[in-house]
C-alpha positions in Angstrom: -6.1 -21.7 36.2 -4.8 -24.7 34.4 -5.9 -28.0 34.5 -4.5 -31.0 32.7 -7.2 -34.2 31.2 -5.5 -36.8 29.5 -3.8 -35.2 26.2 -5.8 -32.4 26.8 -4.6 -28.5 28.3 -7.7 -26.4 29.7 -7.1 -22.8 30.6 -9.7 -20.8 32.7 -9.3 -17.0 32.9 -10.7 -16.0 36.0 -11.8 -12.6 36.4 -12.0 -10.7 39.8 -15.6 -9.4 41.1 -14.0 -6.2 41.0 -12.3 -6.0 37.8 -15.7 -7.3 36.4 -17.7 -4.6 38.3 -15.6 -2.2 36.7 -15.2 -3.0 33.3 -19.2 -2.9 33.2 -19.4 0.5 34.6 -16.8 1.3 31.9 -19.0 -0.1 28.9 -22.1 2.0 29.5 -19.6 5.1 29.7 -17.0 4.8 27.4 -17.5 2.2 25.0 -14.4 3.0 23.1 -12.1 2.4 25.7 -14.2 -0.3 27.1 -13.5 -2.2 23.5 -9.6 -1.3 24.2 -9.6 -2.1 27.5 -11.5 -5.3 26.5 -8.5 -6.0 24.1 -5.7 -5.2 26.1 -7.1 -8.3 29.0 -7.8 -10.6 25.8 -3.5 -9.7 24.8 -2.5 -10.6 28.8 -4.3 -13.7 28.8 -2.6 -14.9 25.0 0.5 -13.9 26.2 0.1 -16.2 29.6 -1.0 -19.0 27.3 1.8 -18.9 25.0 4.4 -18.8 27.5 2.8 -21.6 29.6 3.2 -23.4 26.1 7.0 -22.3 25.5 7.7 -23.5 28.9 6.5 -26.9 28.7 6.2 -27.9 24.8 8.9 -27.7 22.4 9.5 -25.0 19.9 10.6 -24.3 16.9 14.5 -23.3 16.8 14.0 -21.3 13.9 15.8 -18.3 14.3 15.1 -15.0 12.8 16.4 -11.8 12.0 15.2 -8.4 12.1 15.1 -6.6 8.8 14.2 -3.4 10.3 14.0 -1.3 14.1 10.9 -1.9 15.9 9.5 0.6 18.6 7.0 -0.9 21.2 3.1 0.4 20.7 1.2 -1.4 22.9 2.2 -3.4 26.4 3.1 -6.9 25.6 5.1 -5.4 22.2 8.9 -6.8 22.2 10.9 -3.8 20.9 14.1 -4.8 18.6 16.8 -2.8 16.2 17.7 -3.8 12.7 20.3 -7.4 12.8 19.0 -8.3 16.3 18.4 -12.0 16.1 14.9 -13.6 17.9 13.4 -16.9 18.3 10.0 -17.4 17.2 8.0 -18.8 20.3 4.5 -18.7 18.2 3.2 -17.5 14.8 -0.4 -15.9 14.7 -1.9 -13.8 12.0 0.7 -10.9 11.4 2.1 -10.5 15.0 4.1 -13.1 16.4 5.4 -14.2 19.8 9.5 -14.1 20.1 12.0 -14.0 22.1 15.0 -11.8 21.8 18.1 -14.2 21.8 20.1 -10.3 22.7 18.3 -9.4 26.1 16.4 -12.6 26.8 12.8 -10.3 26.6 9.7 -11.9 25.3 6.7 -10.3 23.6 4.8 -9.5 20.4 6.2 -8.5 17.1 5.0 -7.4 13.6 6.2 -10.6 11.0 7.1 -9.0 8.1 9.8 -7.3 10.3 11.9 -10.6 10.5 13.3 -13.2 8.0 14.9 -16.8 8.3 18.4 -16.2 9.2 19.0 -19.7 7.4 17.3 -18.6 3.9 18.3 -15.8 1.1 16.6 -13.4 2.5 18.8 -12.0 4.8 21.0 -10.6 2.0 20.3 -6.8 1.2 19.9 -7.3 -2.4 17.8 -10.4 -1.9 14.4 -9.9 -3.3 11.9 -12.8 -3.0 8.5 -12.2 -4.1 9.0 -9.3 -6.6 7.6 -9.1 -10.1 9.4 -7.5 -13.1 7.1 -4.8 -12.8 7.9 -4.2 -9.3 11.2 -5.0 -10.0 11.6 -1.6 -11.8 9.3 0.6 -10.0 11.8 -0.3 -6.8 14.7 0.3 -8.7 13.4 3.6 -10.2 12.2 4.9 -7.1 14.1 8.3 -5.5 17.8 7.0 -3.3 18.7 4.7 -5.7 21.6 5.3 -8.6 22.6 4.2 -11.8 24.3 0.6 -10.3 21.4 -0.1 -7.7 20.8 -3.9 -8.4 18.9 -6.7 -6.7 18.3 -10.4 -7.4 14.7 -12.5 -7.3 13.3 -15.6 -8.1 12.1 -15.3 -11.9 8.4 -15.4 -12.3 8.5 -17.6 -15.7 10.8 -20.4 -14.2 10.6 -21.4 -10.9 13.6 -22.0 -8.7 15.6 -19.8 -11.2 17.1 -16.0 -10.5 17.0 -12.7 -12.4 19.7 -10.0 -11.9 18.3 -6.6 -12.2 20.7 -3.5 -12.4 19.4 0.4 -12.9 21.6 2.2 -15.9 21.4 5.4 -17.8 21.0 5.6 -21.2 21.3 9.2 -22.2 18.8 8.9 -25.1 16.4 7.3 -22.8 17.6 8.5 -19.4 17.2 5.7 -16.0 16.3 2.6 -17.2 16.3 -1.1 -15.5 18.0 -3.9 -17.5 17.5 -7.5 -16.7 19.7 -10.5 -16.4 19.5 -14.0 -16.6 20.8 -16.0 -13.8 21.3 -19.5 -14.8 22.3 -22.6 -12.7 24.7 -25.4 -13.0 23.5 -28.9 -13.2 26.0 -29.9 -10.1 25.4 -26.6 -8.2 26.9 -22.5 -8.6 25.4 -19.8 -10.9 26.8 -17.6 -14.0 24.9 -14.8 -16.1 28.1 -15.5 -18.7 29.0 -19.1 -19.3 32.8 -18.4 -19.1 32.5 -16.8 -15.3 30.7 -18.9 -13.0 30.4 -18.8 -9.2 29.3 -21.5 -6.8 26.9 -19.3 -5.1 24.8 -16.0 -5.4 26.3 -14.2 -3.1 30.0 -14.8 -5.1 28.6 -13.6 -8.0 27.6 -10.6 -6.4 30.6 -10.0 -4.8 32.6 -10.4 -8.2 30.3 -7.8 -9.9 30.5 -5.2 -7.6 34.6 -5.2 -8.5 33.7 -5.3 -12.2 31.2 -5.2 -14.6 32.8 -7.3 -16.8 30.0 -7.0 -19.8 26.9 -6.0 -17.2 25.6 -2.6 -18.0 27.0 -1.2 -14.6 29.3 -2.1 -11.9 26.8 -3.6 -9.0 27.1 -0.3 -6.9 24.7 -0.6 -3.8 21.7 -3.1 -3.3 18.2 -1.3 -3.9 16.8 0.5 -0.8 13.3 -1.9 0.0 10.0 -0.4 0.7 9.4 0.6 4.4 7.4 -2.3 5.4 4.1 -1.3 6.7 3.6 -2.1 10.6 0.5 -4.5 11.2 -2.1 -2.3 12.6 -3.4 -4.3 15.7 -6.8 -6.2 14.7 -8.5 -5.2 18.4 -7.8 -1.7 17.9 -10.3 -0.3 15.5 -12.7 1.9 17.3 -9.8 4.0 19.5 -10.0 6.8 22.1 -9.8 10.1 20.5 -6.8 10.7 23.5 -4.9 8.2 21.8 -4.1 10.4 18.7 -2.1 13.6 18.5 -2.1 15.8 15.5 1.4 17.2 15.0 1.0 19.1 10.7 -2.4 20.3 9.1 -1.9 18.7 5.9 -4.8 19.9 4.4 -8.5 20.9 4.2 -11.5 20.5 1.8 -15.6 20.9 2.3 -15.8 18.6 4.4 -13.2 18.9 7.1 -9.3 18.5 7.2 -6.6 16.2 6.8 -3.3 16.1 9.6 -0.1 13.9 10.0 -0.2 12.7 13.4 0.6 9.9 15.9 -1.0 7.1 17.3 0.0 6.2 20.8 2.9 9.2 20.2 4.4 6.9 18.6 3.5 5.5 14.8 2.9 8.0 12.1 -0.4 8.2 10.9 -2.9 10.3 8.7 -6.1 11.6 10.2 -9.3 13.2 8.5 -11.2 15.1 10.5 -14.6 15.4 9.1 -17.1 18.2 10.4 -20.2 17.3 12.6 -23.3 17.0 10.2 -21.2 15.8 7.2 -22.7 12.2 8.1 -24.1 9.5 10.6 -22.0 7.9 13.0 -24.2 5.0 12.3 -24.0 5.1 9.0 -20.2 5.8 8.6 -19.3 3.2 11.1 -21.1 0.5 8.8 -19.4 1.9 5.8 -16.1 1.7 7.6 -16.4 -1.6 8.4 -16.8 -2.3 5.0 -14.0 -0.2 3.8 -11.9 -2.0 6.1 -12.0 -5.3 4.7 -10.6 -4.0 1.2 -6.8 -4.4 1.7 -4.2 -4.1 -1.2 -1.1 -2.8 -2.0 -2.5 -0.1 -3.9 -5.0 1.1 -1.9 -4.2 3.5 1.3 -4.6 1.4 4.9 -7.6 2.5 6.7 -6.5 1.4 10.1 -9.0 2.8 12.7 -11.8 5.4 13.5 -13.4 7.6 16.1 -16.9 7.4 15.4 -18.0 10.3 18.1 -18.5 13.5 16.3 -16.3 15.0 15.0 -15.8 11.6 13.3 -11.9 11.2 12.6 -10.4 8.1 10.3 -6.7 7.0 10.8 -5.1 5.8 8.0 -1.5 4.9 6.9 0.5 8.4 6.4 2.1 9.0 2.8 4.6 10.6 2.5 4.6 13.0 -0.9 0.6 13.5 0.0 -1.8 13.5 -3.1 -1.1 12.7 -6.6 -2.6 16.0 -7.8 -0.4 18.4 -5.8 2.8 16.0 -6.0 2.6 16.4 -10.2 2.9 20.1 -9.6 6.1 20.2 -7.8 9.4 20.5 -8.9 9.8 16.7 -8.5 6.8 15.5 -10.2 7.5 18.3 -13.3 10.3 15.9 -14.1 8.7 12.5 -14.1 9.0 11.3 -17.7 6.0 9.8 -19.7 6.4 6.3 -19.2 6.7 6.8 -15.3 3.1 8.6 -15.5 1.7 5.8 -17.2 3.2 3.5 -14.9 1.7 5.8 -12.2 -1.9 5.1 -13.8 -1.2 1.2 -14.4 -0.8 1.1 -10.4 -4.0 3.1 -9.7 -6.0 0.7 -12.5 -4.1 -2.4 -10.4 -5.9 -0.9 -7.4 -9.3 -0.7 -9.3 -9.3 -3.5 -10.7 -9.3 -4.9 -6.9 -12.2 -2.9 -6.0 -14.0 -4.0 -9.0 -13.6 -7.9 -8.6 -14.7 -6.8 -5.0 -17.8 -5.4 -6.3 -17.2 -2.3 -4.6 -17.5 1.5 -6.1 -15.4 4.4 -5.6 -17.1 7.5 -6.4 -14.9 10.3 -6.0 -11.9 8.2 -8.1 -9.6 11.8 -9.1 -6.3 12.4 -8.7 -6.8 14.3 -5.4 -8.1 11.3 -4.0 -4.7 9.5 -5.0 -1.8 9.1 -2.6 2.1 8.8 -3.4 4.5 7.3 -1.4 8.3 8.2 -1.1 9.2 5.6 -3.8 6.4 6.7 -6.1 3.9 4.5 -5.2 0.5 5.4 -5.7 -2.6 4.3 -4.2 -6.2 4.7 -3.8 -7.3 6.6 -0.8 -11.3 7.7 0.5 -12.9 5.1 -1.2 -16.2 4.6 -0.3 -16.6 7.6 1.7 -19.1 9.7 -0.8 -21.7 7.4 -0.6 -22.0 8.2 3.1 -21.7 12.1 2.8 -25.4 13.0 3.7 -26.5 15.4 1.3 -23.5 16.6 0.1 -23.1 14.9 -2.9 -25.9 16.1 -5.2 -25.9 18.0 -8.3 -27.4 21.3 -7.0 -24.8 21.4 -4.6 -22.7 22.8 -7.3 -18.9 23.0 -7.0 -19.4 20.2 -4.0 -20.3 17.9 -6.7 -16.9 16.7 -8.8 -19.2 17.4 -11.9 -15.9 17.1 -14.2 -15.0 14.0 -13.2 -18.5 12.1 -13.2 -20.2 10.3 -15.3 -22.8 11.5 -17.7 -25.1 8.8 -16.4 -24.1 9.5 -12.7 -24.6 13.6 -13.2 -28.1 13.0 -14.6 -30.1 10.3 -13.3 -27.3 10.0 -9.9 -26.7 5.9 -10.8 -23.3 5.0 -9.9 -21.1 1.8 -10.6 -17.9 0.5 -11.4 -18.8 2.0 -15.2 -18.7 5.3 -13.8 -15.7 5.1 -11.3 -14.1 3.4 -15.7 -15.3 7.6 -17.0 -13.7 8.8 -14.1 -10.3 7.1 -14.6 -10.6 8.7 -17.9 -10.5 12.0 -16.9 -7.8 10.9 -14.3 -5.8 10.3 -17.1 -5.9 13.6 -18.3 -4.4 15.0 -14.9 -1.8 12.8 -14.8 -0.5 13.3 -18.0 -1.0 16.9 -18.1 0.8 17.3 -14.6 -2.4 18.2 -12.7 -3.9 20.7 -15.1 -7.7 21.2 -14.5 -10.3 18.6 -17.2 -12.1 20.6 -19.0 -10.3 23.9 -19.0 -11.9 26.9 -19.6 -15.3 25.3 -18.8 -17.8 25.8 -16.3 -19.5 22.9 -14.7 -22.9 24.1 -16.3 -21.3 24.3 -19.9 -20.0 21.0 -19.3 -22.8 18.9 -18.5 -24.7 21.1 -21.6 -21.5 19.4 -23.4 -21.6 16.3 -22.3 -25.2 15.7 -23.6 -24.7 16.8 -27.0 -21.5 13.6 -26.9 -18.8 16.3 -26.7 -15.6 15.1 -25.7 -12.2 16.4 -24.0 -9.8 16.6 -26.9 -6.3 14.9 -26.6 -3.6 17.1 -24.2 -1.0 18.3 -25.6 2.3 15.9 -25.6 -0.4 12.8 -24.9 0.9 10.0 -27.1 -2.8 9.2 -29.1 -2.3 5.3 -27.8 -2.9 6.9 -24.5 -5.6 8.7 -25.8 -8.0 6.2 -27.5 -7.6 4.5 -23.9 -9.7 7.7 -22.7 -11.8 7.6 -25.1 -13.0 4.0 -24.5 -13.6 5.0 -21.0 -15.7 7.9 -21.8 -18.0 5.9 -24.5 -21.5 6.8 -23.6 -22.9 3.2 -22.5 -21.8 2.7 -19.7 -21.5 -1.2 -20.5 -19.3 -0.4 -24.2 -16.6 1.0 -21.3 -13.6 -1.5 -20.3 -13.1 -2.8 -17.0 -10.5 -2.0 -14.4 -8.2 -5.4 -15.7 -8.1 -4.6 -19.2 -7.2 -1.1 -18.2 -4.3 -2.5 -15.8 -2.5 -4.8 -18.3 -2.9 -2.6 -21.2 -1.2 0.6 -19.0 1.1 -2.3 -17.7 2.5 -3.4 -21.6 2.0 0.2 -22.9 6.0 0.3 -23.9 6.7 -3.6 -23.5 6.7 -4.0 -27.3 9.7 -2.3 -27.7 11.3 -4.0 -24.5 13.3 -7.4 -24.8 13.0 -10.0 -21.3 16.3 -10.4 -20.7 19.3 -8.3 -21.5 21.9 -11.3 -23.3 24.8 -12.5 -21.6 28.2 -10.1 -21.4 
């Protein structure tokens, strides 16, 4: 019902005595699907609201375009295919009501899907929000070649642009060299002061015909990141029906790991933990904690099923974990400076946790994900300290005694000090492509070891910069160790010394 006073709209969503009879019925049953069911009403009765609002209000005439195919998940959902152009009707949160200016169709769809067709952003090569940083892990990443370029705003000077091209160097292999874009005072942009163009996209169209003094010719614009699809914020507890597990990725002590689909239709991961392993109460209260850490660096936990056998549906990467991706033919090649730029982004993801006052616990490179453009981030964190009785010292080769702290092992006090000695031995895997810490030790010899302040010697081929950064995380207070920052920016400017900003002008 609708009913207008004064300036005023009031909706009234009246439910039928039979719908209402049911849906109670349904919640002593089947809670989970009582919460979907619950969800997929509240979506119904936005939509109506909306449209009532498109109809008789003006909109925006903003129009947008898609970046990227969408496939409908859920009823309400407005599918689209890459260059479709759509009219937002109303912004909310991360999904948006549009219509489709191609079929006419209204519905809901993920925003990070769609740009401004009036701004930069359209363009292929157009990056906006990127650091330098970013810049070159994108540009590094597997698909691109030597001539892969893009263009973003510079972080030092606002409203200015940096040209960024990958080249090979045979001494030093792929590299990334940056270029100033500078502007004119009466409009138009050059990199060289005797070639200037009155707008971005004529200077990018003049160096992909030449390089004319730029390391490369611009070949192809650099392939983005697959955006990651909003996960629906009223679908966290799900149906177990609702997932289908296609590959057993997988398995450890406490249950397995699959790549599956959610709805049969988005790509998910799924661990499946064994009945026993922990409380449903206790996990669900730990997953609701877990969900509200969200970064870039640390893997999407996007819903659960918390009747045993528990399962938890997170975002599906690609290359799997860290420790068995450095042991394929691809990760034997990665260089040194792409580890450490590997262990910068893991510290980035830390360092979130720790300003979140959160702990990790089981922070190895197993628990480490990698994306198809060598991404890394944080995955199962959190989950030990809900693992009833399985993480204890007597529990032997359960316990991840080479990658614990000596105060952790001994008197079982765990912090964000201990998850620092961890990221230590971390280290040592990455740069040692996955080779066990401690080799040649027992667990038992190396918590004898450990007492008397004996520490892992430096791997071979470890540069000893690297090095004395382990060490400070394995000093024995656990207050003398560094924090998760420090750790970030120093991995982050480990070769910058010998780097110059900007590359000068052909």
């Amino acid at each position: 019902e609708i009913i207008h006073k004064k300036n005023k709209v009031i909706f009234y969503v009246v439910e039928s005595i039979k719908t209402k009879s049911y849906m109670l019925r349904l919640k002593k049953k089947n809670t989970a699907l009582y919460t979907e069911m619950q969800a997929k009403q509240k979506r119904a009765v936005e939509k109506h609201i909306y449209l009532y609002i498109k109809r008789d209000h003006s909109i925006n005439d903003t129009v947008f375009v898609a970046q990227h195919d969408f496939k409908a998940t859920n009823d309400g959902d407005l599918p689209f295919r890459k260059g479709d152009k759509l009219k937002i009707l109303q912004e909310n949160g991360e999904w948006w009501l549009a219509k489709s200016l191609l079929t006419g169709q209204e519905g809901f769809i993920p925003c990070n899907y769609v740009v401004r067709a009036d701004t930069m952003e359209v363009e292929k090569w157009f990056f906006k929000d990127l650091s330098r940083r970013e810049t070159e892990r994108l540009l590094l990443a597997p698909g691109n070649k030597p001539g892969a370029f893009l263009i973003r705003e510079s972080e030092t000077s606002k409203g200015s642009f940096s040209l960024s091209i990958r080249d090979y160097v045979p001494e030093q292999g792929d590299v990334v060299k940056h270029y100033k874009i500078r502007s004119l005072d009466k409009g138009g942009y050059y990199i060289s002061p005797s070639t200037t163009f009155p707008s971005l996209q004529e200077l990018v169209r003049y160096y992909s015909r030449t390089a004319d003094g730029l390391c490369q010719r611009l070949y192809a614009p650099c392939k983005p990141k697959a955006p990651q699809q909003p996960w629906a914020h009223d679908e966290w507890e799900i149906p177990r029906e609702t997932l289908k597990m296609a590959k057993k990725l997988g398995a450890g002590q406490f249950g397995e790991v699959w790549m599956g689909y959610y709805k049969n239709t988005k790509k998910v991961a799924i661990k499946t933990l064994k009945e026993g392993t922990m409380a449903p109460e206790a996990f669900l209260q730990e997953a609701n904690l877990m969900k509200q850490l969200q970064h870039d660096r640390l893997v999407r936990l996007h819903a659960v099923v918390t009747k045993e056998p528990i399962l938890i549906v997170t975002e599906f990467m690609v290359n799997g974990c860290l420790l068995d991706f450095l042991k394929t033919d691809e990760g034997k090649k990665l260089k040194l400076n792409k580890l450490i730029d590997m262990s910068a982004q893991i510290a980035e993801g830390m360092a979130y946790i720790e300003r979140k006052n959160y702990i990790h616990r089981d922070l190895r490179a197993a628990n480490i994900l990698v994306n198809e453009t060598l991404h890394c981030k944080i995955a199962d964190f959190g989950l030990a300290r809900i693992i009833e009785t399985e993480y204890t010292a007597q529990e032997g080769a359960k316990f991840p005694i080479k990658w614990t702290a000596p105060e952790a092992i001994n008197y079982g006090t765990f912090s964000i000090k201990s998850d620092i000695w961890s990221f230590g031995i971390l280290l040592t895997e990455v740069v040692t492509y996955g080779r066990i810490p401690y080799p040649g030790m027992t667990n038992p010899e190396v918590i004898r070891s450990l007492d008397k302040s004996y520490r892992m010697p430096c791997p071979e081929n470890c540069p000893n910069e690297l090095y004395e950064i382990m060490m400070m995380c394995w000093r024995q207070k656990p207050e003398d160790r560094p924090t998760f920052e420090f750790l970030q920016n120093t991995l982050n400017d480990f070769f910058i010394a010998t780097e110059g900003q900007y590359e000068m002008h052909p």
